[in-house]
N, C-alpha and C positions, 0 to 999 in steps of 0.2 A: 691593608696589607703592609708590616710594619718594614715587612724584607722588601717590597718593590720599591718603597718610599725611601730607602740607605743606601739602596743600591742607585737606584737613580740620582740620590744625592752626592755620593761619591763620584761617578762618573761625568758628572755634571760638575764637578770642581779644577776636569784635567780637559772638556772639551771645550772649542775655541766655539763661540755662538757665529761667527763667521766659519770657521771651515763643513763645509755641506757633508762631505767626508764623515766626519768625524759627530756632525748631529746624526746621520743616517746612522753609525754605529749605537750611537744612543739610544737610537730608538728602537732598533732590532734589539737591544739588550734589557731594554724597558719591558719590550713586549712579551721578549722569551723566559723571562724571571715571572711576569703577571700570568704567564697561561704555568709556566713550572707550580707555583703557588694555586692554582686555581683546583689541579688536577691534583694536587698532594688532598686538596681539603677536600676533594671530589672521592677520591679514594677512602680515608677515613669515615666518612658518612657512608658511605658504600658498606662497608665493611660492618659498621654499628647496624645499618637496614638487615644484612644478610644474620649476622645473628639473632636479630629479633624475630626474624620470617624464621630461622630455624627451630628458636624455642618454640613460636606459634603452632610449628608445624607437630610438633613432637606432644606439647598440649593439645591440640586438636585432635592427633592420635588417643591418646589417653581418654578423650570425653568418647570417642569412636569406640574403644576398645569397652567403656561402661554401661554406652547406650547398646551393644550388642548383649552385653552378658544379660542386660535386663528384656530385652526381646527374646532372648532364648530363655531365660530361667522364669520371667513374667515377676520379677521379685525387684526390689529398686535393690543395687549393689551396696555394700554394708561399708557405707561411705564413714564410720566412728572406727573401722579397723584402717580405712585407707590413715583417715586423718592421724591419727596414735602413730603408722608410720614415717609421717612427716614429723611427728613431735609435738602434737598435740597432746596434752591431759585427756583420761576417758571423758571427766565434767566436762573439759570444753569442747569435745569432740560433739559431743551429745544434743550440744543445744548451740552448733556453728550454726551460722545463716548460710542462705545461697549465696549471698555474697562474700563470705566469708572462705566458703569451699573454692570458689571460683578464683580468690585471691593465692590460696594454698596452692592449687593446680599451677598456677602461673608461674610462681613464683618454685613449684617441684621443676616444670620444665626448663627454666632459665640454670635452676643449678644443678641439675643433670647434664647438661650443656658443660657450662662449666668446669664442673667435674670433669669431661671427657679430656676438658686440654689442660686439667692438673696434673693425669696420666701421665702425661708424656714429658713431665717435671721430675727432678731427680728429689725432689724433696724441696721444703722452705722455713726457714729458720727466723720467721714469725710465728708471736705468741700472740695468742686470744686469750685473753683475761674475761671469764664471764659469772656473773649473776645471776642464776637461772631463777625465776621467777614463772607462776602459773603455764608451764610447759614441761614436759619429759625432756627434764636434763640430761640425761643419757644419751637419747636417742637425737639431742643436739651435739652432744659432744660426737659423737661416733660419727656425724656425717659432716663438723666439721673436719674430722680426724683423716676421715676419708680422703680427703684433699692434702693430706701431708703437713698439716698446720699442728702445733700444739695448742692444746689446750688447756686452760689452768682453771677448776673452780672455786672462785671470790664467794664467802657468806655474804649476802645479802644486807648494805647499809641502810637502805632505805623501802618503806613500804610499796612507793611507785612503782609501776610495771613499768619493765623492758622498755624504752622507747630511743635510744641513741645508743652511737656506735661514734666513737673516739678514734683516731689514727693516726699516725707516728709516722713522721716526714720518711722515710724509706721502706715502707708499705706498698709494697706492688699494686695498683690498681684493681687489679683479675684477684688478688686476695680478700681486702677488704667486701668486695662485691659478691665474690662466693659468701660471704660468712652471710652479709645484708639477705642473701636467698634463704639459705638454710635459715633464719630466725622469722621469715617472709612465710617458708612453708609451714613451720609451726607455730604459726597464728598470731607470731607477735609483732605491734603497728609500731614501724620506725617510722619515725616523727624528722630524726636528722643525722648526717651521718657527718663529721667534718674533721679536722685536724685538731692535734691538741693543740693549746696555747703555746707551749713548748714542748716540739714533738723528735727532739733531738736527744743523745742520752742516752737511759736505760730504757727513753719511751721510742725511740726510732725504730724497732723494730716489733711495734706493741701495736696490737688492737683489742680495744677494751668496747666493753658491752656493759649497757648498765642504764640510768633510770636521771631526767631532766626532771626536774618538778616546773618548771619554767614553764616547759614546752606542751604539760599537760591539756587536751584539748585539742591539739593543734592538727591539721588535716595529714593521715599518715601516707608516705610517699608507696608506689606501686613500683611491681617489679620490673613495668618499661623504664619509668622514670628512671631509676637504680641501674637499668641498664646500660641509659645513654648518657649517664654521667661521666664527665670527663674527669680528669684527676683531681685530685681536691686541693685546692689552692684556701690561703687565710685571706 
């Protein structure tokens, strides 16, 4: 606790280790900064927990809502039109795995979530720079767009698939992480998401999408993870 440790330190520079007075105050002002501190970081986890139970909740609807239609219709629901509305390709629609659909779901409910409290945004004058690669470009742009973001699309430098997402020191948090969804739901494995080297600039208000050869292989991050990420620090 970097605040209980300054504080106490200061205080401890103006009180007399003999007057009783004056350590009693110390200590009452010790304690009252370490529970203020306790309860801010109490809050915040609170807060990360109830959005995750709320994506849960809205996906678990979703699976509710599919496992009915196919008890009433006796037909498994035509999970290759759901996936095309995430932003999937038909090819890659066609031959997702179950784990792969299950990743899409997640990662729909986390940024429909999200979405909701873009709404109530007057708009955001962050750009998405992207490289669409083996996904319906379109149908990525449109739902970033959705969110008030511009979008700009980059031709394609390099053969590697999609696997990182770049970000420019004055990049809202709740921005970057809607975009990480929306490329989550269309099937594409983010690998890493972090700051530019120098993200100050023409890049401070950029988030770019695009392809590490480095990182190729590397175990791709899920939509909790993404969720409880805090701000991205170099």
């Amino acid at each position: 606790m970097p605040l209980v440790a300054l504080i106490g330190g200061l205080i401890s520079l103006f009180v007399d280790s003999k007057d009783k007075g004056k350590r009693g105050l110390f200590v009452f002002v010790f304690v009252a900064t370490a529970l203020l501190t306790i309860l801010f970081n109490v809050q915040e986890s609170d807060k990360k927990d109830i959005e995750l139970k709320n994506a849960n909740k809205e996906k678990d609807e979703t699976r509710r809502v599919l496992l009915n239609i196919t008890e009433q219709t006796k037909e498994v629901p035509n999970l290759v039109l759901w996936l095309k509305k995430f932003g999937f390709t038909e090819a890659n629609a066609k031959v997702a795995t179950p784990d792969i659909v299950n990743k899409a779901f997640d990662a729909n409910a986390l940024y429909n979530q999200y979405l909701k409290q873009f709404s109530q945004r007057l708009g955001s004058d962050v750009t998405v720079e992207y490289f669409p690669k083996d996904v319906d470009g379109e149908k990525v742009f449109t739902a970033i767009r959705n969110a008030g973001l511009k979008v700009v699309e980059k031709r394609p430098v390099r053969d590697e698939a999609t696997n990182s997402i770049w970000v420019g020191d004055e990049v809202p948090t709740d921005d970057w992480k809607l975009v990480s969804f929306v490329l989550l739901r269309a099937g594409v494995n983010l690998v890493s998401i972090r700051p530019f080297r120098d993200g100050t600039g023409s890049k401070a208000k950029l988030i770019q999408v695009g392809a590490d050869a480095s990182l190729i292989g590397q175990v791709p991050l899920t939509s909790s993870q993404i969720a409880t990420m805090p701000s991205l620090s170099r």
